[in-house]
C-alpha positions in Angstrom: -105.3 -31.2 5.0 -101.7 -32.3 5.2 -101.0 -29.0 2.4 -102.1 -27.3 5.1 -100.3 -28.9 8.2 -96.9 -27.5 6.8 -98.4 -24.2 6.9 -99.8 -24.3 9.8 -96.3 -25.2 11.6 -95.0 -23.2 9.9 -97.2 -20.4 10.9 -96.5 -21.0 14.6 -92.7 -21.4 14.0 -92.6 -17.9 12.7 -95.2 -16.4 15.5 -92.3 -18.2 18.0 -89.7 -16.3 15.8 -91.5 -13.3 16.4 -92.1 -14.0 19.7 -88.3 -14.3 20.0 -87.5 -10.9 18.3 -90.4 -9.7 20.2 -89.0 -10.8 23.4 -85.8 -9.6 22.5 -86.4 -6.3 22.0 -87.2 -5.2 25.3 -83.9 -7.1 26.6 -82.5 -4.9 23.8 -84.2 -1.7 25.2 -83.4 -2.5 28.9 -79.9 -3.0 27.8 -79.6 0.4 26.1 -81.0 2.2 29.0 -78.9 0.4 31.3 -75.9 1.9 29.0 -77.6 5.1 29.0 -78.0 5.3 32.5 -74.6 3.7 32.9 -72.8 6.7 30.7 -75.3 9.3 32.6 -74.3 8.3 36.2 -70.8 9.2 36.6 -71.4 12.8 35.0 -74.6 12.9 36.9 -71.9 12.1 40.0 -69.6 14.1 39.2 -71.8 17.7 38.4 -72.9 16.9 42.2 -69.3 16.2 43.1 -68.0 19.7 41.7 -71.3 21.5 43.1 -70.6 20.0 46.6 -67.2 20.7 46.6 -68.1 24.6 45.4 -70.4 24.8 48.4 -68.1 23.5 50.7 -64.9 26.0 49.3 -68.0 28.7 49.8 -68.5 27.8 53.4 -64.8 27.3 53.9 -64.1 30.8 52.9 -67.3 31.9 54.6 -66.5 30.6 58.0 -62.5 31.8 57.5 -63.9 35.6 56.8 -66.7 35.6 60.1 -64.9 32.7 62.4 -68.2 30.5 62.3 -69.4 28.2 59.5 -71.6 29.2 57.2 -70.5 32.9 57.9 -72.6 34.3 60.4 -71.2 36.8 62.0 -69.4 36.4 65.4 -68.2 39.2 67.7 -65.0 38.6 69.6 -64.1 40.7 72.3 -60.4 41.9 72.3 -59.1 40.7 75.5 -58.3 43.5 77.9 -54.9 44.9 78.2 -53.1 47.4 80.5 -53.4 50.2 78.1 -57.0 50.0 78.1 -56.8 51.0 82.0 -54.8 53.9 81.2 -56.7 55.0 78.5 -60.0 54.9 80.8 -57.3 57.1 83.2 -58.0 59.8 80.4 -54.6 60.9 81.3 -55.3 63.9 78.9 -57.6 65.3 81.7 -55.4 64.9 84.3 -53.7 69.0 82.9 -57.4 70.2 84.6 -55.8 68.9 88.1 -52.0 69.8 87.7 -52.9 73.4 86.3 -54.9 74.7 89.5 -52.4 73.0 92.1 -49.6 75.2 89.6 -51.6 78.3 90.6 -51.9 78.0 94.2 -48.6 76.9 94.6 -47.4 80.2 93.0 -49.1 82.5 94.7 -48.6 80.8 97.7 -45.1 81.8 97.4 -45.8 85.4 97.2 -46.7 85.3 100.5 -44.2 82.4 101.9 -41.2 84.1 100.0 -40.9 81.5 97.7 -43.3 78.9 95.8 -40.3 75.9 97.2 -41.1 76.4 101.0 -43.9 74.4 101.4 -43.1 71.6 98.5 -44.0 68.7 100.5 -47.7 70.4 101.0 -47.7 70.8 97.1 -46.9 67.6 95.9 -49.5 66.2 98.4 -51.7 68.8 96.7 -51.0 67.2 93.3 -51.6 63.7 94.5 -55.0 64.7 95.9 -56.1 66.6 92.7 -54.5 63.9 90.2 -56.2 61.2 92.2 -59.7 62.7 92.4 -59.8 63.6 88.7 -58.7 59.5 87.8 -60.9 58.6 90.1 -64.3 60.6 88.8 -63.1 59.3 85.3 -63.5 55.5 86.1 -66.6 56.3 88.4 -67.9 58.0 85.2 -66.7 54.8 83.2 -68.7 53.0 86.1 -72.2 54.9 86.2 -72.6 55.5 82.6 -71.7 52.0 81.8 -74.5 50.4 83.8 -76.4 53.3 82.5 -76.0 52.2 78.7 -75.2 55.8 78.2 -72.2 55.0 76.7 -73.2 52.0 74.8 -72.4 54.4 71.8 -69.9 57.0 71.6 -68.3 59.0 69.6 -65.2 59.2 71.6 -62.6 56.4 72.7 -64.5 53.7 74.0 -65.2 53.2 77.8 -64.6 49.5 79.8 -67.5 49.0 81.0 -70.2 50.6 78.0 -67.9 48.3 76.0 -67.7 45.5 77.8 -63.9 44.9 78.3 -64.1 45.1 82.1 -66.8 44.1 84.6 -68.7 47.3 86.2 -67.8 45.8 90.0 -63.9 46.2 88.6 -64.3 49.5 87.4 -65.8 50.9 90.8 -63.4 48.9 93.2 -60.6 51.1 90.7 -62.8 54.1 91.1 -62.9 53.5 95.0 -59.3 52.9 95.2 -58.5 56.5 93.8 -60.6 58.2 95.8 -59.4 56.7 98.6 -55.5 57.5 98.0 -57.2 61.3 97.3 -58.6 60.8 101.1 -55.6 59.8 102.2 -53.2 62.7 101.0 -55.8 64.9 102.0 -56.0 64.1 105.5 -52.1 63.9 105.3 -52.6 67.9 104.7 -55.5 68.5 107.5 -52.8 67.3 109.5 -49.7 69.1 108.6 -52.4 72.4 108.6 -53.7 71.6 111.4 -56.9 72.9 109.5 -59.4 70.1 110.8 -62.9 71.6 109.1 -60.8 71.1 105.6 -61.5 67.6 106.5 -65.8 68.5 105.4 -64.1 70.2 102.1 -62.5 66.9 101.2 -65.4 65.3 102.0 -67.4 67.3 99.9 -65.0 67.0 97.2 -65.6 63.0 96.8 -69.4 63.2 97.3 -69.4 65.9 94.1 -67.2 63.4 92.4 -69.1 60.1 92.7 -72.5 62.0 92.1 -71.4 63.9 89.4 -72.7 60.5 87.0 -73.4 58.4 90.1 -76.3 57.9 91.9 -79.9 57.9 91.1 -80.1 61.8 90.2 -76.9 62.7 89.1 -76.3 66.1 89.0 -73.7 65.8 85.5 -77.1 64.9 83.7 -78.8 68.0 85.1 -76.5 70.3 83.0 -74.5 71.2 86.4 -71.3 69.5 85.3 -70.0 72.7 84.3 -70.6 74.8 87.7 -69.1 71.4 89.7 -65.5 71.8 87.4 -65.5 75.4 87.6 -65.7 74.9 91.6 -63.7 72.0 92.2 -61.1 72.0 89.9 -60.8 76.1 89.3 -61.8 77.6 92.5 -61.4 74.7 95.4 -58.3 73.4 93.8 -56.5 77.0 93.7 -57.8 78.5 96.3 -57.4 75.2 98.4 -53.9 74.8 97.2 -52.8 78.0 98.8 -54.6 77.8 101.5 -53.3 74.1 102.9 -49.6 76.0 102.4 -49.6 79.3 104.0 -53.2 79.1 105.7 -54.3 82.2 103.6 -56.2 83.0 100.2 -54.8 85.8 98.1 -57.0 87.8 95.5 -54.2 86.7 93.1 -55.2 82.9 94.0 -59.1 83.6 93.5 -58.6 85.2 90.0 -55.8 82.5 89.3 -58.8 79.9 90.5 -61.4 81.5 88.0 -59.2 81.3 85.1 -58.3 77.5 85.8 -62.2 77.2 86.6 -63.3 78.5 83.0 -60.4 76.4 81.2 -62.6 73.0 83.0 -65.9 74.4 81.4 -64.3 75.0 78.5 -62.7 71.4 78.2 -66.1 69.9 79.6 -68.1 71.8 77.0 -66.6 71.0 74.0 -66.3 66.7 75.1 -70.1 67.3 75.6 -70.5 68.9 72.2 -68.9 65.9 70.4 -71.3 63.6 72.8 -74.5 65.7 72.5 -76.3 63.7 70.0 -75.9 60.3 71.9 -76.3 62.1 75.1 -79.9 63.5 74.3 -80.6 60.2 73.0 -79.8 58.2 76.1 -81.5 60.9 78.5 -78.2 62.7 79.6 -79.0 66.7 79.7 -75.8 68.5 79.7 -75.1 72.0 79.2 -74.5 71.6 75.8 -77.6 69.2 75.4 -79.8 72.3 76.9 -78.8 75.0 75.1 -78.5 73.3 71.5 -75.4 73.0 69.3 -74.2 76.8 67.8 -74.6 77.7 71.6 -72.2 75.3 72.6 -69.9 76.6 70.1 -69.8 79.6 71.0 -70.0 79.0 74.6 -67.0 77.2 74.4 -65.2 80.1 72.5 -66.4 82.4 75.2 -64.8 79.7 78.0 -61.8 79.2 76.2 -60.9 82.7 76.0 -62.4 84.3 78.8 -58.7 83.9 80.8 -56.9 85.2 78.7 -59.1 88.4 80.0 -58.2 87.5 83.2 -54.8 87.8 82.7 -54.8 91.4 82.0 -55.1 91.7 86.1 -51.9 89.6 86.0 -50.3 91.5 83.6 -50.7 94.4 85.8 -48.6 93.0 88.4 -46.2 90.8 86.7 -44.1 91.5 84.0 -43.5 88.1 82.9 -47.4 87.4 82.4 -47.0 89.0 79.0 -46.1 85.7 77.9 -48.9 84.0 78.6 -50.2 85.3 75.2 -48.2 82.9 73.4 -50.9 80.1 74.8 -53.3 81.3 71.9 -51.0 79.9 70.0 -52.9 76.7 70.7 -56.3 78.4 71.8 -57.3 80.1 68.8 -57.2 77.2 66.5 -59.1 75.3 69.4 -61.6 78.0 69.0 -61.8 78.0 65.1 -62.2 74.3 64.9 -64.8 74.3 67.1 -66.8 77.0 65.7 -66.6 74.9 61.7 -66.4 71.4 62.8 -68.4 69.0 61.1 -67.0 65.6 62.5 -66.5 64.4 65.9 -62.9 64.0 65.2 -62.3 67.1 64.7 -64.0 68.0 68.2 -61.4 66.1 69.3 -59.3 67.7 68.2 -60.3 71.0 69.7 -60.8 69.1 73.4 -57.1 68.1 73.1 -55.8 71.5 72.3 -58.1 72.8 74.5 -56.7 70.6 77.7 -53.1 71.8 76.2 -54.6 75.6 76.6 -55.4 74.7 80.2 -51.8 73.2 81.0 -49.8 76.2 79.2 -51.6 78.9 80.6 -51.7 76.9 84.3 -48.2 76.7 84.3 -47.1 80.0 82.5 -48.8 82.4 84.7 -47.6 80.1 87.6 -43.7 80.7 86.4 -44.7 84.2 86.1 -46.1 84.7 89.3 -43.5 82.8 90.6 -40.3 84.3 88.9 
């Protein structure tokens, strides 16, 4: 029994040894994966420090390109400035008002003995035309603004369709035109002494504001070209001469047709460049009626038409022969209008168009006149 004591300490001596190493080994293991979770962290940190930082460069650069984090898209208005106001003038349209005031004035001459006698009468002639043709471009800006007809547009962009300029702004401007048109106009009832002109001029500003104003507007009815052809060809001639000399001459009324037909031509063509947005936002003009190679060649037709006219002139002044040289700038009008395929190049032919109206205005006028 005591051979066998030693052993059997001994046998528990080595199970505690065991035990020990035993025991030790999981010390060992939790110390390795302490190391290995010690070596792992800081790259583990730092892979999620470079990813963060790439995100945060990403929505840095994304927020620099649209103005709002994460690079959503933000529209910013572009505050409005004074050339915005003169551009809604559309002071290229103002040739349709100084053209026709040209014409009258000259063959109010012939019978006055010269165009200078009544220059006072003209000038407020001008200011009444100039001022009713600004003032049915901003009511136009106005009506088919609120519309959303011109939420779209090929052509410059409007103040209130774009939203630079409150409507109620853009009608008190509108107002304000018409009302300095009134005011030279009753300035030449006056001097006339021609009170029933005071129902023309009345008329005048009614056709103006309803032309895109108003519940039925009569511009969406495909009447805007018998309105310019009237107002600012016949009225404007005619009315011209009349206010100065209290007469109207056959010369004025052919003079008035050929101003009239230069409008239609002008209004045609801006119509042509808007027809697809017009037709889509319920506006029927002319050129929205009768289709697109209509429109062309209506516009041709239009453009050229006075030059027709002035054959009569040529007849009974010399100098009217030079008139001619105005297809100069017709011609290509015509040609561009006939093979454009972009809206900028309608453009184009509106602004030599409104240059044909001016040059032929003013040299038939020096020919009549001199």
């Amino acid at each position: 029994m005591s051979g066998t004591s030693p052993k059997a300490a001994a046998t528990p001596k080595g199970s505690a040894s065991t035990a020990k190493k035993g025991g030790a080994t999981p010390k060992a293991n939790g110390a390795v994966a302490k190391t290995r979770r010690g070596a792992s962290g800081p790259a583990s940190a730092a892979a999620r420090a470079g990813r963060s930082e790439q995100q945060e460069n990403r929505a840095r650069a994304n927020a620099g390109r649209s103005g709002r984090p994460g690079g959503r898209p933000v529209s910013v208005e572009r505050p409005l400035r004074w050339t915005d106001w003169i551009s809604a003038a559309r002071p290229q349209t103002l040739a349709l008002a100084i053209a026709p005031v040209a014409l009258g004035t000259a063959t109010a001459g012939l019978v006055a003995g010269g165009w200078t006698q009544h220059w006072v009468r003209a000038i407020a002639c001008l200011v009444v035309a100039l001022a009713l043709q600004i003032g049915v471009n901003f009511a136009n800006d106005y009506s088919d603004g609120i519309r959303g007809t011109d939420t779209v547009r090929q052509g410059p962009a409007r103040l209130v369709g774009s939203g630079r300029a409150k409507p109620r702004t853009v009608l008190i401007v509108a107002l304000v035109f018409f009302g300095i048109a009134a005011v030279a106009g009753v300035f030449l009832v006056v001097r006339s002494e021609q009170w029933w002109l005071l129902a023309v001029g009345a008329v005048c500003i009614v056709a103006a504001w309803f032309y895109t104003g108003g519940k039925r507007p009569y511009g969406y009815m495909a009447l805007g070209e018998v309105a310019v052809f009237i107002f600012f060809g016949l009225v404007a001639t005619a009315g011209t001469m009349f206010v100065q000399v209290g007469t109207v001459s056959f010369e004025a009324w052919m003079a008035g047709v050929a101003a009239g037909l230069f409008a239609c031509a002008v209004l045609m063509v801006n119509n042509l460049r808007d027809r697809e947005q017009d037709a889509l936002a319920g506006k029927r003009t002319l050129s929205v009626l009768i289709g697109d190679l209509p429109s062309r060649i209506a516009f041709g037709v239009l453009l050229l038409a006075p030059f027709v006219i002035n054959v009569f002139f040529l007849l009974l002044f010399d100098n009217a022969l030079y008139v001619y040289f105005v297809l100069v700038a017709a011609l290509p009008a015509v040609v561009i209008t006939l093979t454009a395929k972009t809206a900028k190049e309608l453009v184009l032919a509106l602004r030599l168009s409104v240059l044909s109206s001016l040059a032929f205005g003013l040299a038939l006028a020096a020919a009549i006149a001199f």
